[in-house]
N, C-alpha and C positions, 0 to 999 in steps of 0.2 A: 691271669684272672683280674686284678685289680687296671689294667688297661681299658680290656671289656667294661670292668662297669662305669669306666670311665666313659667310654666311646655309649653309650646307652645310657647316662645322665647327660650328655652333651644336649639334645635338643632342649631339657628342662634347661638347664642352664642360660641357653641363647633366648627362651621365653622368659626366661625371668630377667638376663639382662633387658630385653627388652620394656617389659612392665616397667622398670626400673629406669629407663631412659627417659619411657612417657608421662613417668611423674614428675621426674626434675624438667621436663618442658613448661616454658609460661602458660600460664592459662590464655594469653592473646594468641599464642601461635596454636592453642587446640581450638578453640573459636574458631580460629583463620579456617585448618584444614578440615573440621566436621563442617561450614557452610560448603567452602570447597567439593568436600565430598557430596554434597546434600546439592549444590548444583551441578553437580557431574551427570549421576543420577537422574534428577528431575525430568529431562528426556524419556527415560527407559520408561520412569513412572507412567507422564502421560502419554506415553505412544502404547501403552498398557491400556491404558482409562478408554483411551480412544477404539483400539481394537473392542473392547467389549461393547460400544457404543454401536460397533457396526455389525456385532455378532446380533443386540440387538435387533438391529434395525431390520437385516435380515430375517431375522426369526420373527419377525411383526410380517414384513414382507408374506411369507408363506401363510398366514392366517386366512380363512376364505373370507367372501364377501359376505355374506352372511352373518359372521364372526365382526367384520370391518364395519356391518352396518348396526350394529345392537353397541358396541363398542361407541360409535361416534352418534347415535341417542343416550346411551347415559353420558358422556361426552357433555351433551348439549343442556340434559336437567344439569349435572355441576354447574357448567359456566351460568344457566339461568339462577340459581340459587346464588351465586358469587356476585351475578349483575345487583340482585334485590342487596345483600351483604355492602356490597361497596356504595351502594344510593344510601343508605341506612349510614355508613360510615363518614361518606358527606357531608348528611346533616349534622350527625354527630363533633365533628369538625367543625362546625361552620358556630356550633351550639358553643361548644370551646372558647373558640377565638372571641367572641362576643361576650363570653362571663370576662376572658382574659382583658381583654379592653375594658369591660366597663369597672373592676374590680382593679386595674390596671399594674395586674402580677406578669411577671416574665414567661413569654411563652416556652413551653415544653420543646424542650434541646432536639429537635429533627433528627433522620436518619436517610443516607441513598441507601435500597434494596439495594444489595450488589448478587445474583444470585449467582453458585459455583458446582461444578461436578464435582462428584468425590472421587477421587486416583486412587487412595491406599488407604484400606483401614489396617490399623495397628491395634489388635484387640488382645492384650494377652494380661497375664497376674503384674506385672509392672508396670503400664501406663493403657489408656484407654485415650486414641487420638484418630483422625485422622485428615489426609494431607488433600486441599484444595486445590484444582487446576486454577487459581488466581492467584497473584501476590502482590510486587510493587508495579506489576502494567495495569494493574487496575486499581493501584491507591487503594489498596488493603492494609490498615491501619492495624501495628503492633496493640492488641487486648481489645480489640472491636468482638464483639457478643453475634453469636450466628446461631441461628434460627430454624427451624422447621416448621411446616404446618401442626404438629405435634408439641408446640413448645419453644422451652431451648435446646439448643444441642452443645456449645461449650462455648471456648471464645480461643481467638486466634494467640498461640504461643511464639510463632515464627514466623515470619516474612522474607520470603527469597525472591527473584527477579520474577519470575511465572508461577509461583507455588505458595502455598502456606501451608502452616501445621495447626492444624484445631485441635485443642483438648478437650474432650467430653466432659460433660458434667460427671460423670461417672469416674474420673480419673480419680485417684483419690490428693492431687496435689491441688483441686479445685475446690476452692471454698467461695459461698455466695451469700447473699443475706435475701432472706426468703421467709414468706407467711405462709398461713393457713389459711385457707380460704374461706370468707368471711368476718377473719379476725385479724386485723390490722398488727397485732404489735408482732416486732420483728421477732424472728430466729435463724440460726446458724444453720448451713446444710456445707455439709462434706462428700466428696466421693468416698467411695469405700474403699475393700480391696474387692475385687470382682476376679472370676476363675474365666480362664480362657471363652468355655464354653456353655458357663453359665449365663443366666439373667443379671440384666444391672441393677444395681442396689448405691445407697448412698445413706447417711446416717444425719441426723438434726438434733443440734443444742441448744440447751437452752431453752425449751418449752413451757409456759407458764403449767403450775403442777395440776388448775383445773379443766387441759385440753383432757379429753379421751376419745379412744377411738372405738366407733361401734363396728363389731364383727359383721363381713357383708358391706360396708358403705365407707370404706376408706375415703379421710378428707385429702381433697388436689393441695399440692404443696407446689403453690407460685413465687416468683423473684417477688419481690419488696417494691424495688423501685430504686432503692438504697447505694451507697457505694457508686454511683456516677457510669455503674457498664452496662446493666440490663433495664431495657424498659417493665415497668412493673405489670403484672399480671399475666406472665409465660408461665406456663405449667412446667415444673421440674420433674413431678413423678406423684405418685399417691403416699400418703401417710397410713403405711399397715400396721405398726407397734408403737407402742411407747412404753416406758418404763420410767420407773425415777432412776436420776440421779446419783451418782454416790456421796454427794454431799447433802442431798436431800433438798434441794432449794429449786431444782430446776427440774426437767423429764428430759429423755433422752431418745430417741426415736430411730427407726427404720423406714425407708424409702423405696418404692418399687419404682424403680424409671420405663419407661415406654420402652418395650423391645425393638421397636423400628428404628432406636437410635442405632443399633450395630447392624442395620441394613439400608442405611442413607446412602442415596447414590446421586440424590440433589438437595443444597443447602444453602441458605440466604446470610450473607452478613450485612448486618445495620452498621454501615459507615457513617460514623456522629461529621454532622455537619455543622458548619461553624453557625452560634446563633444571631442573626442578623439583629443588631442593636437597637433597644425600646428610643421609640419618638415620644420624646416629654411631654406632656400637655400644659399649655399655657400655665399659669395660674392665677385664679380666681382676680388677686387683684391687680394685674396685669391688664386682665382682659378688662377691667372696668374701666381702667383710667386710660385702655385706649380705643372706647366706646366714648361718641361723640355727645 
């Protein structure tokens, strides 16, 4: 008898020596072998991504002409409404750089679009991520901020040769400094904990105690500008609740995030580009005394 339950604790035992050996390892040689593993992989991922691209393409293919030609007229109102949007953005720009000159403050720290396919969402009660077809072949910068038509969508955690790992705003290990829209002074926004299959949510600190929110007309909760990652005025989600406090001093808030975040299947990272160095202007009496 006591053999048997010998022979029948034996696998516990070899997982636990196991556990047990993976702790006393360095933390450089787990680093080493989770990239390792995470580039081994990264093939399977996008030769994954890619096959849906052409399962796709095909199921577009089958669509009739009919379908193809209603399709590429709303097609044509978007791009017209984007053409008017970008002439507008222009002058907007051009209005900029001209306050910046004549006021002569530092111009606003640029960004390249880099935009990426999504290979893997990772949507579950422990992390809300997912994994990029771009990495260091495109100069994907560790904590560069990515983007949606819809907002933001998180910022990159990991950098591997072809790949990267985006965490959502919805992760709850992301914290960002974010307003209320129309009211400038800062607040704190957190991911949540979010269920597999639930809606995303996230949570805000810090709220001065005379925000409220009217039932029906949730206020947009944008980045700040703040902290050096996100340009300001991304929509992070709607402000549905608030409450106080438990110290009484602050309100403390509920988040709805746009559901199309856990159906991204294309996403933009703003890669901060280095700011090209302000040209001094003369000074005043400089220029006089070398006027003739």
């Amino acid at each position: 008898m006591p053999p048997r339950r010998f022979d029948q604790a034996r696998p516990f035992a070899a997982l636990g020596l196991l556990l047990l050996a993976w702790l006393l390892v360095p933390a450089a040689v787990k680093s080493l072998a989770r990239a390792s593993f995470f580039e081994l992989t990264a093939p399977a991922t996008a030769l994954a991504s890619h096959v849906r691209d052409l399962q796709e393409y095909w199921s577009l293919e089958a669509h009739s002409r009919r379908q193809l030609i209603e399709a590429g007229r709303d097609l044509a109102r978007v791009s017209a409404s984007y053409d008017l949007a970008a002439q507008r953005n222009g002058e907007l720009e051009a209005e900029i750089g001209a306050l910046e000159q004549q006021l002569r403050m530092p111009p606003v720290p640029g960004y390249r679009l880099e935009p990426a396919r999504v290979a893997l969402r990772e949507l579950s009660a422990w992390w809300q991520r997912i994994v990029i077809r771009k990495g260091k072949n495109y100069g994907i910068p560790l904590g560069a901020p990515v983007v949606f038509a819809g907002g933001a969508v998180g910022r990159v955690s990991e950098v591997h040769e072809y790949t990267a790992v985006v965490d959502l705003i919805s992760n709850p290990g992301v914290r960002l400094s974010a307003s209320i829209e129309g009211d400038a002074r800062p607040v704190s926004f957190e991911g949540g904990d979010n269920p597999t299959l639930g809606p995303a949510r996230g949570t805000v600190d810090y709220i001065p105690l005379d925000v409220t929110v009217e039932s029906g007309h949730p206020p947009r909760l944008v980045t700040s500008g703040l902290g050096g990652v996100y340009p300001a005025g991304l929509t992070i989600g709607r402000l549905v609740h608030v409450v106080p406090s438990d110290d009484g001093l602050f309100k403390t808030g509920t988040v709805d995030i746009d559901d199309r975040l856990s159906q991204l299947t294309e996403v933009t990272v703003l890669v901060p580009q280095p700011q090209a160095p302000a040209v001094a202007s003369p000074a005043p009496a400089a220029a006089s005394a070398a006027a003739p």
